[in-house]
Structure formats: C-alpha cells, structure tokens
N, C-alpha and C positions, 0 to 999 in steps of 0.2 A: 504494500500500500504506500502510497506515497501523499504528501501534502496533508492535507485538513483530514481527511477518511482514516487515517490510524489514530489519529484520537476518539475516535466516533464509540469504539469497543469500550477504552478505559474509562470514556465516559458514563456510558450506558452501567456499566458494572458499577459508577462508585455513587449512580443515583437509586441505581437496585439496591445497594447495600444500605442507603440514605432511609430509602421509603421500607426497610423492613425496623432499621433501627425507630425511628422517628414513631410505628408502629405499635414499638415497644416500649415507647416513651408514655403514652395515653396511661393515665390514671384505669383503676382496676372498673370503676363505674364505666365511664366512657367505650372502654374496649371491650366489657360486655355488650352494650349498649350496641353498638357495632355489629359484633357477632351474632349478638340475638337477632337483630335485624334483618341479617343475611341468612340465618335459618330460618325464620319465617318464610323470607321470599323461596328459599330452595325447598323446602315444604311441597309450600303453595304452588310450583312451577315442576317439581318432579314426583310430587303425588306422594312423597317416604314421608319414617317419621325419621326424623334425622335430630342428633342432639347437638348443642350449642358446642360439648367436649370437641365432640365428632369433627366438628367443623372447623374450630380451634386449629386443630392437628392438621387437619388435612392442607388447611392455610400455612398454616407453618411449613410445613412439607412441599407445598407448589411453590412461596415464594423460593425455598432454598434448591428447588429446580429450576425454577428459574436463572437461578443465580448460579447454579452448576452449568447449565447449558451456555451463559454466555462467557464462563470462564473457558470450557471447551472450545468456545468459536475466535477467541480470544490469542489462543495460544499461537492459533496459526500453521506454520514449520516446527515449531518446537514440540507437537506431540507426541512425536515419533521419541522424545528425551525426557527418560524417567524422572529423571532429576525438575521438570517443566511439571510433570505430572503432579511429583509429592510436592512441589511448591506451590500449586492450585490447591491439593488436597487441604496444604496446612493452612492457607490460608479462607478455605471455606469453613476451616476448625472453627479457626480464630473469630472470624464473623460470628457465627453459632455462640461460640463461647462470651463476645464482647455483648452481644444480642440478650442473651440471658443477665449479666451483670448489670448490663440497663438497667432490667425489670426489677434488680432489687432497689433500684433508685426511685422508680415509679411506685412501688407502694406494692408490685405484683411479685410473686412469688416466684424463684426460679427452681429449676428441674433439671438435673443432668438429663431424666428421659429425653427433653427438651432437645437438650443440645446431641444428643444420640439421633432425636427425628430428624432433627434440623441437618444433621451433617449426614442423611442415609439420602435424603431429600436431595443433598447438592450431588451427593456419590452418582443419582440415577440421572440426573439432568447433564451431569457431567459424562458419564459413559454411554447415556443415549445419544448423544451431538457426537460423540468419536465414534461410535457405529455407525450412527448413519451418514457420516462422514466418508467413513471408510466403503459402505457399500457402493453410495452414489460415486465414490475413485474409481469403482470398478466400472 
C-alpha cells in the first residue's frame, strides 16, 4: 500500500479498540439499559427467548471478532511470520485484559471468563480472515 491507504487498517483497529473500551466505560445502569434494549428488539425480530446474559456474551465475542479479523487483514505479508502472529495474538490479550480493568473503574464487575470470551472471540475472527484469505490465494 502506499500513500494515505496504509493508515486506513491502523486506523480502523484503534477506533475498534476505542468503541469497545469506551463500551466498557458506561456505568452498570446504563449498559444494562443498552442490552436490555437490544434483547427486547432481538426477541421481538427472531421470535426466541433470548436472555440479557446471553446477549452480553455474544457482544462481547462479535466485537473481539471483529477486532481479530481486522488484525488479520492488517498484517498483510507478515502472516506467513509466526513471530507477526503471536504479536497480534498478544496484543488482542492485552485489549481483552485492559477492556476488563476498565470495568473495574466503571463501577462493573470484571471476569477473567470475560477476558477468556473476549480473546477466543478475537482467536476466531483472527483465523477466519487467514483462511479465507488463504483459500481465495488459491
């Protein structure tokens, strides 16, 4: 890449990591508040009974796909170098882990389970984008 388009990736990643922290900032009222919301609507639009936990998690787990896949699209050439790998890996740790410390600021409770979701979430987003990476090569 060259010019203005290679900042476009580290961009994107450090406003992903912004809108999960920021996230985790909301008071324990509020961020219910939030989630109850969005399960009502997912309810009401997929016919389940779905619980507020439920929803919790699974947010947690899509943003740090999220955030695994565009680490993956990120790397570039360097995938192919393990070494590129485990400094993705450690650094979707680190997010996970700073992402929970938040929450002791905000008043919410943190969970290593948390940081276990959090970092399986970035693992799947992260090896989905290098497989299909790799197929579309072929």
């Amino acid at each position: 890449m060259n010019g203005k388009k290679k900042y476009i990736g580290p961009v994107v990643l450090i406003l992903t990591t912004l809108l999960i922290w920021i996230n985790s900032m909301m008071p324990p009222m509020q961020s219910s508040q939030m989630s109850g919301g969005l399960t009502l609507w997912l309810q009401e639009v997929l016919r389940l009974s779905l619980s507020e936990h439920l929803i919790r998690k699974a947010g947690h787990f899509c943003e740090y796909a999220l955030l695994g896949a565009e680490y993956a699209l990120c790397m570039g050439k360097d995938r192919r170098s393990l070494q590129a790998v485990f400094n993705c890996a450690a650094l979707g740790l680190m997010t996970a882990v700073a992402d929970e410390s938040i929450q002791i600021l905000s008043g919410r409770g943190p969970m290593v389970t948390d940081i276990l979701l959090d970092f399986c979430g970035f693992g799947c987003g992260f090896v989905l984008v290098l497989l299909m990476r790799r197929v579309l090569r072929r």
